[in-house]
C-alpha positions in Angstrom: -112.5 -76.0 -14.3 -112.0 -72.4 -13.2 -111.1 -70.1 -16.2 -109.3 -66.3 -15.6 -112.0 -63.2 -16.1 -109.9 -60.7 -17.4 -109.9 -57.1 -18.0 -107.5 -55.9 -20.8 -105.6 -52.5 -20.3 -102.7 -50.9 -21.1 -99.9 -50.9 -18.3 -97.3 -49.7 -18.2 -94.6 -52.4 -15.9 -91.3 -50.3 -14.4 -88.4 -52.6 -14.1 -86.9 -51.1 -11.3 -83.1 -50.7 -11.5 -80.6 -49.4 -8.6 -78.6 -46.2 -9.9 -74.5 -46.7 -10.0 -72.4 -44.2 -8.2 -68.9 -44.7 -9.5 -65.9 -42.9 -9.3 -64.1 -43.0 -13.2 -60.5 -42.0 -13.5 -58.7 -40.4 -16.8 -55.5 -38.4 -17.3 -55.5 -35.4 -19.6 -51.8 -34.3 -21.7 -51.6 -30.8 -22.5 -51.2 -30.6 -26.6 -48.2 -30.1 -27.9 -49.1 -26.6 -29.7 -49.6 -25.2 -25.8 -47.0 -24.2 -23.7 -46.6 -25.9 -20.0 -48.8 -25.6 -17.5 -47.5 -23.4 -14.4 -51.2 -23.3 -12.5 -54.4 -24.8 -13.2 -57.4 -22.4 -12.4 -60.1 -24.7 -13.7 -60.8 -28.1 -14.4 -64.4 -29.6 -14.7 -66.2 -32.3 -16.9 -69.2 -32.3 -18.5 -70.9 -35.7 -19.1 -73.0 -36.7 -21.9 -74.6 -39.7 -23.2 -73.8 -41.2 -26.2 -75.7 -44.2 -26.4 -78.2 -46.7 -24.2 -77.9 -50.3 -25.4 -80.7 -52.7 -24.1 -80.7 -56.4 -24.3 -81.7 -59.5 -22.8 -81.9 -58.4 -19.0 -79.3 -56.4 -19.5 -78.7 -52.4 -20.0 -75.3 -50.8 -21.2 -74.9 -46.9 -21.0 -71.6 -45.4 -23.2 -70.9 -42.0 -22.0 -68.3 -39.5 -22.4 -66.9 -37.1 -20.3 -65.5 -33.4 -21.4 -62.7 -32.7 -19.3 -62.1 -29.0 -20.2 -58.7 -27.0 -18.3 -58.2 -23.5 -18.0 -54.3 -23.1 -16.7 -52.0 -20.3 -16.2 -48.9 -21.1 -19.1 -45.6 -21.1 -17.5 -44.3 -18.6 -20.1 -43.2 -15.2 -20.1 -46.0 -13.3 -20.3 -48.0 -15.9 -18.2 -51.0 -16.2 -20.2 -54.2 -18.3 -19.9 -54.5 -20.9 -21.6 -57.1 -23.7 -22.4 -57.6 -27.3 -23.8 -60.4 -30.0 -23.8 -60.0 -33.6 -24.2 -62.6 -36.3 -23.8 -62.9 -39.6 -22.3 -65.4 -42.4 -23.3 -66.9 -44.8 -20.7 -69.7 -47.4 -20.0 -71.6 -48.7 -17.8 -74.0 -52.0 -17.7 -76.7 -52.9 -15.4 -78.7 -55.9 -14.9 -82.0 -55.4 -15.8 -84.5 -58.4 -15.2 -87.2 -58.7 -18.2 -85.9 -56.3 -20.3 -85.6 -56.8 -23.8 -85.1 -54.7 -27.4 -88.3 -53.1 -26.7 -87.9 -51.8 -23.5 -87.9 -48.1 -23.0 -85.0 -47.0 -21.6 -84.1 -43.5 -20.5 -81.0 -42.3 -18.2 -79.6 -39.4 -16.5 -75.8 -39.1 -16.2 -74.8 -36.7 -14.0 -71.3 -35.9 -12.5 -71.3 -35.1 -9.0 -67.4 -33.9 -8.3 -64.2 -33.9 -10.0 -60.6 -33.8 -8.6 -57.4 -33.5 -10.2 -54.3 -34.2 -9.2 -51.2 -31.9 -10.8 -48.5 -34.8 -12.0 -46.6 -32.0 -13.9 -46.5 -29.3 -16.2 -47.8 -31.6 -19.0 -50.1 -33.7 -17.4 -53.2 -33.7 -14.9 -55.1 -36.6 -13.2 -59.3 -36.7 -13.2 -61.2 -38.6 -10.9 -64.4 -38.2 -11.2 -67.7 -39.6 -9.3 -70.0 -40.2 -11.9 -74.3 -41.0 -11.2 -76.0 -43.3 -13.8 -79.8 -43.4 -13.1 -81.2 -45.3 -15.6 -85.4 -45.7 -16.1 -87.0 -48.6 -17.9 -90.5 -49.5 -18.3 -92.6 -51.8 -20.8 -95.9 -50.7 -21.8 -98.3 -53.1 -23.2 -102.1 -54.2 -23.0 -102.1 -56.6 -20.0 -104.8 -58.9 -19.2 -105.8 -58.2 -15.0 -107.5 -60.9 -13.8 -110.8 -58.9 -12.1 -112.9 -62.4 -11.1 -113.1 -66.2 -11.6 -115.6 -68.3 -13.5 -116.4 -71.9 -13.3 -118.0 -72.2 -9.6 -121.3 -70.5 -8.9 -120.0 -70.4 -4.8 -117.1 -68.3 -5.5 -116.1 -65.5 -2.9 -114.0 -62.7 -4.3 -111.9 -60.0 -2.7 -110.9 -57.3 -5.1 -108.4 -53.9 -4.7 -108.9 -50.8 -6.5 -105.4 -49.0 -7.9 -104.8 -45.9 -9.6 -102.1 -46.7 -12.3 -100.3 -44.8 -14.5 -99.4 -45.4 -18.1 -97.6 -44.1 -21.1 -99.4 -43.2 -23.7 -97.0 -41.4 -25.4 -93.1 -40.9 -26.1 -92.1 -37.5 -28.2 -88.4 -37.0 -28.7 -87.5 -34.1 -30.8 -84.5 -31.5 -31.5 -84.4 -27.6 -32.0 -81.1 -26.3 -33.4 -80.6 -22.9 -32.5 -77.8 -20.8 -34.6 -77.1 -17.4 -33.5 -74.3 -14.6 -33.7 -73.5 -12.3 -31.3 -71.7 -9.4 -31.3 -69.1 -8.2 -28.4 -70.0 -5.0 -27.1 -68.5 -1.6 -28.0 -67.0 -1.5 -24.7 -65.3 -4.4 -25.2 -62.2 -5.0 -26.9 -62.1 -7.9 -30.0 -61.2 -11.4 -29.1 -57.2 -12.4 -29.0 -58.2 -15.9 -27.9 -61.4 -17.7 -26.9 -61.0 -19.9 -24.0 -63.9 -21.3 -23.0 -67.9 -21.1 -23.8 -70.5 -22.9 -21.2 -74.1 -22.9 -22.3 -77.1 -23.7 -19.7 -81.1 -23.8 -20.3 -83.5 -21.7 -17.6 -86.4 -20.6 -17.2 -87.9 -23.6 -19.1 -91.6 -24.2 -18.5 -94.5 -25.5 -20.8 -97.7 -25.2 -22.2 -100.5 -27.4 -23.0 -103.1 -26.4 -25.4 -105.6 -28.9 -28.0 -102.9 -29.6 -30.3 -99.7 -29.1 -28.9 -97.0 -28.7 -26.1 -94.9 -25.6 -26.7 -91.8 -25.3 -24.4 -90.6 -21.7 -24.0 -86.9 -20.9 -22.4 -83.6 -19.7 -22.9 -80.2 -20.6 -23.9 -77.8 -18.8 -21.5 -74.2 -18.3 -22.8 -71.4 -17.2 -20.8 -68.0 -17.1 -22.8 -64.6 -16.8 -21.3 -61.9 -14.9 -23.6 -58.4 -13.3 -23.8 -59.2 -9.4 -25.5 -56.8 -8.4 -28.2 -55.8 -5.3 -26.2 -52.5 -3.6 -24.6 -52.6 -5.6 -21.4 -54.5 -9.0 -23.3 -56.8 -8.8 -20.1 -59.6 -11.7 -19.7 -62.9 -10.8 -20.4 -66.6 -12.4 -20.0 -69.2 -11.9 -22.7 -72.6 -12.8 -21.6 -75.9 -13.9 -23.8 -79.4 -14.9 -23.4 -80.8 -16.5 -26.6 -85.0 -17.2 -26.5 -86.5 -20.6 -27.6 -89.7 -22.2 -28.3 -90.1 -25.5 -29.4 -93.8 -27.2 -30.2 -94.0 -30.7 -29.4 -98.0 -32.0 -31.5 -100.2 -34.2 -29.6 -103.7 -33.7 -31.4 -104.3 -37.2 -31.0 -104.3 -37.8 -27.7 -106.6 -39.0 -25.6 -108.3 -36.5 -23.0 -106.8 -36.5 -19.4 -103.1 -36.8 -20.1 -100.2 -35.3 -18.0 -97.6 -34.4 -19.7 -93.8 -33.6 -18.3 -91.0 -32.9 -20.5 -87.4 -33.3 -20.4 -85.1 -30.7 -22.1 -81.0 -31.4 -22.8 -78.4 -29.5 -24.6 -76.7 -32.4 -26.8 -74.4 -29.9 -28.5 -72.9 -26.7 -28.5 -70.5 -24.9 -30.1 -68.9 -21.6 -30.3 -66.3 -20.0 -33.2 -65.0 -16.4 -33.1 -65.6 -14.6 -36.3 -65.0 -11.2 -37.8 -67.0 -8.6 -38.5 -67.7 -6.4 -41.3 -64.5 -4.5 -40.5 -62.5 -7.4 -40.1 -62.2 -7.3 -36.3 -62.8 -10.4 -34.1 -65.6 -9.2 -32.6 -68.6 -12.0 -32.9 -69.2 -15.1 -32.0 -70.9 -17.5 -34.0 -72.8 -20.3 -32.2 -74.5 -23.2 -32.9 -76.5 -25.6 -30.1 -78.7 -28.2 -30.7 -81.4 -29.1 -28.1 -82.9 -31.9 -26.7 -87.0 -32.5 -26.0 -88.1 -35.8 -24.3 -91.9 -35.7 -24.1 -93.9 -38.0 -21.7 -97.4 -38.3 -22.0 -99.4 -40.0 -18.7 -103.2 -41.6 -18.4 -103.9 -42.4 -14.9 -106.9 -45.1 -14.5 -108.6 -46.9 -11.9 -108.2 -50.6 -11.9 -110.4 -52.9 -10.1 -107.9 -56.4 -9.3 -108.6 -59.7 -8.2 -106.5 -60.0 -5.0 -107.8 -63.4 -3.0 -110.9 -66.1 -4.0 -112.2 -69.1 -2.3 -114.9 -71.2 -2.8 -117.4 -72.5 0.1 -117.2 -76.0 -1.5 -114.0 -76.4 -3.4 -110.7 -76.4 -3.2 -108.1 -74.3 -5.3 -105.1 -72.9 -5.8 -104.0 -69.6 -7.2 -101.0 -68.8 -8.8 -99.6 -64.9 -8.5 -97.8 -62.4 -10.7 -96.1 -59.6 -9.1 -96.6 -55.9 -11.4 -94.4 -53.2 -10.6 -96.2 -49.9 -12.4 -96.3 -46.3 -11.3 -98.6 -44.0 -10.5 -97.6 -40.2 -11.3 -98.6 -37.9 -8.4 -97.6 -34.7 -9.7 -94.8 -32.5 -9.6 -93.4 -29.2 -7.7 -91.3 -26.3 -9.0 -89.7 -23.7 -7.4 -86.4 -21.5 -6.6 -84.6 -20.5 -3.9 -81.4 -18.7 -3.5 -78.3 -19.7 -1.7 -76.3 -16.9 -0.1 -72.7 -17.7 1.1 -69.9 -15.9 2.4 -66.2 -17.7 0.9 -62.8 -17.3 1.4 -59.7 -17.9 -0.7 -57.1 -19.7 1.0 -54.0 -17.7 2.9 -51.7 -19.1 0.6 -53.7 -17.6 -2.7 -53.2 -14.2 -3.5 -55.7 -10.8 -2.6 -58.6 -10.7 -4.7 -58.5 -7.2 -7.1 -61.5 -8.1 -9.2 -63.2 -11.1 -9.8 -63.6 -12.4 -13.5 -66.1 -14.7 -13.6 -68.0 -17.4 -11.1 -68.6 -20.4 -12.5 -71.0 -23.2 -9.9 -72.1 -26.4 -10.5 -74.3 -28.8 -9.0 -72.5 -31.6 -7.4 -74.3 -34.4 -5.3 -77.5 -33.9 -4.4 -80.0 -36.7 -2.6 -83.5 -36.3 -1.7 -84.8 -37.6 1.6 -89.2 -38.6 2.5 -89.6 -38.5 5.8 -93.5 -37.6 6.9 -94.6 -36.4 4.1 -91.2 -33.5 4.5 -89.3 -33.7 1.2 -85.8 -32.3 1.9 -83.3 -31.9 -1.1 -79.9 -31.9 0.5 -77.0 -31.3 -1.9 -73.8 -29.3 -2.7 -73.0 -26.0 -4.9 -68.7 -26.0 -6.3 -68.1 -22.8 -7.1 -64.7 -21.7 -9.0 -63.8 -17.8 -8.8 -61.7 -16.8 -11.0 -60.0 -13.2 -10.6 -57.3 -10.9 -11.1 -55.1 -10.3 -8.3 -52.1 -7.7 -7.4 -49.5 -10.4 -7.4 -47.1 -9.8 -10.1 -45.8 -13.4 -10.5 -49.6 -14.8 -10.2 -51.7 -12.2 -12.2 -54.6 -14.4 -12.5 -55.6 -16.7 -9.7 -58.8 -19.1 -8.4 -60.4 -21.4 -5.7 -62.7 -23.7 -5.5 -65.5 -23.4 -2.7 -67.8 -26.4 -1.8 -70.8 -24.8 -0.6 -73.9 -27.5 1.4 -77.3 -26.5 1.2 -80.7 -28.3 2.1 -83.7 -27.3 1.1 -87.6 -28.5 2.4 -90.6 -28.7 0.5 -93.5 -29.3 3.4 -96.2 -31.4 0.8 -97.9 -34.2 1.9 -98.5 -36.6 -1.1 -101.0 -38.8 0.2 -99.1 -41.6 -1.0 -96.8 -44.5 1.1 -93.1 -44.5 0.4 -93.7 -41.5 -2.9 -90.5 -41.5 -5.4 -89.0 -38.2 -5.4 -86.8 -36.9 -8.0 -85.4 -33.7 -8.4 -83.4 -32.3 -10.6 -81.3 -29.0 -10.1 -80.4 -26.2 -12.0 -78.2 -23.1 -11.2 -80.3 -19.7 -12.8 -78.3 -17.6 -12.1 -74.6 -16.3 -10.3 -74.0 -13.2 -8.9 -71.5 -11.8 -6.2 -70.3 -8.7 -4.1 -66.6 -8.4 -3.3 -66.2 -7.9 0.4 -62.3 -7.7 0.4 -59.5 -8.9 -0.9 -60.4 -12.1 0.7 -63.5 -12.7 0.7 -67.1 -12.4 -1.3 -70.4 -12.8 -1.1 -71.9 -15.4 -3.2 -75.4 -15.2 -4.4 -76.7 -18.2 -6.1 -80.3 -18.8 -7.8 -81.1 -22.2 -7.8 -84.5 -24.0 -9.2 -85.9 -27.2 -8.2 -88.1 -29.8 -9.8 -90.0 -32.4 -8.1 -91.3 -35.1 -10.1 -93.2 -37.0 -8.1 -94.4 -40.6 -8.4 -95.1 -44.5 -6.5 -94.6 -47.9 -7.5 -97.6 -49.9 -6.9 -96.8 -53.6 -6.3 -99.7 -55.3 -7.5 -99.7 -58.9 -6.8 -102.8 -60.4 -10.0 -103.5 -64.2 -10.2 -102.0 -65.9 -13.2 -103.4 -69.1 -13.1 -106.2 -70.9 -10.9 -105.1 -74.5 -10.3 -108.1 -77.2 -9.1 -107.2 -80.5 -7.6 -109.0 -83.9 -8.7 -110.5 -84.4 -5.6 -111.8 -81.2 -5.4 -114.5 -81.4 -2.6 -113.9 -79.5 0.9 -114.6 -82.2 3.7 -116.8 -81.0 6.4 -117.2 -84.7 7.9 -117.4 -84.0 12.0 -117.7 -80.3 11.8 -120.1 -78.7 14.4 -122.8 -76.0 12.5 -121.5 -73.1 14.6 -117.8 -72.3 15.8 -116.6 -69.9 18.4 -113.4 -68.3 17.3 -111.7 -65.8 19.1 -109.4 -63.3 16.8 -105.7 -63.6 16.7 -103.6 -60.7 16.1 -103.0 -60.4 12.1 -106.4 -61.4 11.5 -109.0 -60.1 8.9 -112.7 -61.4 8.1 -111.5 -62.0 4.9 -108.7 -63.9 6.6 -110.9 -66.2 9.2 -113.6 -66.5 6.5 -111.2 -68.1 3.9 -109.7 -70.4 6.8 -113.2 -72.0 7.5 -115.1 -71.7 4.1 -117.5 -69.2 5.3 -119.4 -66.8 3.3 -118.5 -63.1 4.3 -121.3 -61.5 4.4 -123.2 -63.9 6.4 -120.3 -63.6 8.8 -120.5 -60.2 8.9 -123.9 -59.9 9.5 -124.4 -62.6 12.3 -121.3 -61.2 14.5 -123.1 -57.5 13.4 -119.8 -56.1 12.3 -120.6 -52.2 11.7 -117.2 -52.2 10.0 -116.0 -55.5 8.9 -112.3 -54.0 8.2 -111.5 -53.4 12.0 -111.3 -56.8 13.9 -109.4 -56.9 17.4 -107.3 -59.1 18.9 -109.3 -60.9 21.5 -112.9 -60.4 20.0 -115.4 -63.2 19.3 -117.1 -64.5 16.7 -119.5 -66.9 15.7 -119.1 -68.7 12.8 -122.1 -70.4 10.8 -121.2 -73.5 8.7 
């Protein structure tokens, strides 16, 4: 009887899962307190997600989208206006050998919206959505690393480098802040929109903690309570620093985390003279923390026996190996146009850009991120009948990172953040659009790794060497490996390497002799 020698340690199994690109549609109503809608001059979505589900080889991701419309009113004095409304959707995905205890993160990321005008009370969203969901199990896991039982046993055995979890962190910061419009500024009449972004987020590792440092950027969008109720942008930058405690980990992790703003909010409030000149705002802050231990592990691949006949029985483990990860920024400049039939730009309110599609090609060792900017301008013009107008711009880009990883087929993902917008009016028609953008790379493989499960001996167990000559002459086939012809005629492999003297006993050509001893 052969029995299993195993060495126990903790892996970490990914079940590999395709992402979903999908295209969700939802149509928004203007409320009745608004007036009618005469021009839409913006209309994005923001995605979040509001709960991951996992069960029996199977994954179900709720999510809602924020559809959020800024419009010019079809009223007298043709005022902006704005609404939100939401939309709730889900998505499930097959996901062999998952179960309640699978750990299961996803990314939900909108890639590009449309709308279609039906009429003055009612728009049209389509929107292509990208669910990427990540699962993984992480467990102590018996590797078979030899084979007891027969004392005539040839082994062949694989070193990997694998990568485990050792630790899962999740934590929140609420951040609550007021700020005050400046003295230039006139008071707020009406508050129409507030977007909130993270930058400049980087970490820290010290003996007891991970402390992430960035800020919370804040760009609101508001009608001033003054003569002409002209549209103004208030812009903040709010610190954070949020310390994540790992004082009992073990020494050589990596860690990587993952930031998200789950909520934000924004109120107009009055000051100490009663004017409407502060914003209050509240934002609550997402940390995933990942901690990594990368290991050698030595694996049984392939055994035979000079004597004996057996069979072995194989278990295929997906489990990554982290490689490292890249960050960097570069900055996309771009000339755009409005359209003839918009009218001449006077001044430009705001620019607001957003990531849309972006895929990541490997080709020889060349990691290129190739992807798309939209960016809505939104400015006052010297048309009387149209006093505030916009376009949209899609704006390509592809960036290369020239690294080689060292690694076959490396898993790239990168995840993109606009830092900052800024922009230089060339005439009425035109701009020039400057637009910081920063990468990460998170770099990591799969490593297949086939282990043996079971070894399986027959009754009649003994190899029969009845009629066979003491020496063959065999001539190497393409494919071929000692390891290969050595198994095939129940030879042991270092006396085949040393009687054909093989200087290197991986390199065998097609054509080549060798002698084989039985």
């Amino acid at each position: 009887m052969i029995e299993l020698i195993n060495d126990y340690v903790k892996m970490t199994k990914v079940i590999l899962v395709p992402p979903s690109r999908s295209v969700y549609e939802h149509d928004c109503i203007v409320p009745d307190a608004l007036p009618d809608m005469l021009k839409v001059l913006v209309a994005d979505g923001v995605s979040t997600v509001d709960r991951v589900s996992v069960m029996k080889d199977q994954v179900t991701v709720d999510f809602s989208i924020q559809y959020r419309i800024l419009y010019l009113a079809d009223n007298a004095e043709a005022s902006i206006k704005s609404f939100s409304t939401t939309a709730n959707h889900s998505a499930t995905f097959d996901a062999p050998e998952a179960d309640s205890n699978t750990e299961c993160r996803v990314e939900c990321i909108i890639e590009h919206t449309e709308h279609t005008y039906i009429n003055s009370r009612k728009l049209a969203f389509r929107t292509v959505v990208k669910i990427e969901p990540e699962l993984y199990n992480t467990e102590e896991k018996g590797i078979t690393a030899g084979l007891d039982g027969l004392d005539d046993i040839q082994a062949q055995r694989k070193t990997f480098r694998i990568s485990s979890v050792c630790r899962t962190e999740n934590a929140n910061l609420s951040i609550s802040d007021v700020i005050e419009i400046p003295s230039g500024k006139a008071p707020v009449l009406d508050l129409l929109r507030t977007d909130a972004r993270l930058s400049d987020v980087n970490f820290s590792v010290d003996d007891e903690k991970v402390q992430v440092k960035g800020f919370l950027n804040i760009c609101a969008l508001y009608v001033a309570d003054d003569a002409n109720q002209t549209t103004q942008v208030l812009e903040n930058q709010i610190p954070f620093t949020q310390n994540l405690q790992i004082e009992d980990d073990e020494p050589g992790v990596t860690y990587d985390v993952k930031t998200n703003i789950s909520n934000f909010r924004a109120d107009v409030v009055e000051d100490a003279d009663g004017d409407k000149r502060m914003l209050a705002l509240d934002a609550n802050i997402d940390f995933l923390l990942s901690g990594y231990v990368t290991k050698e592990c030595e694996v049984l691949t392939d055994a035979y026996s000079l004597t004996k006949n057996f069979d072995l029985d194989y278990e295929v483990i997906d489990t990554p190996l982290k490689i490292g990860e890249m960050a960097t920024q570069f900055v996309l400049k771009e000339i755009v146009s409005k359209s003839d039939e918009d009218p001449s730009m006077s001044e430009v309110i705001n620019v607001n850009g957003t990531i849309g599609q972006a895929d990541v090609i490997v080709e020889d060792g060349v990691v290129t991120v190739e992807g798309f900017v939209f960016c809505n301008v939104l400015y006052i013009s010297n048309d009387p009948e149209s006093p505030i107008a916009s376009f949209t711009q899609q704006i390509p880009f592809t960036q290369t990172f020239d690294r080689n990883f060292d690694v076959e087929n490396p898993d790239v993902k990168a995840k993109l953040d606009i830092s900052h917008t800024s922009y230089s009016i060339l005439s009425g028609q035109e701009l020039e659009l400057r637009i910081a953008i920063s990468v990460k790379l998170d770099v990591a493989c799969i490593n297949h790794i086939n282990t043996i499960v079971e070894a399986r001996m027959p009754e009649e167990a003994d190899k029969d060497f009845t009629n066979r000559p003491s020496i063959l002459l065999y001539v190497v086939q393409p494919g071929d490996t000692l390891w290969k012809v050595a198994k095939r005629y129940s030879a042991p492999l270092n006396i085949l390497q040393n009687v054909n003297n093989l200087a290197n006993p991986d390199v065998l050509r097609p054509g080549q002799k060798l002698l084989i001893p039985t």
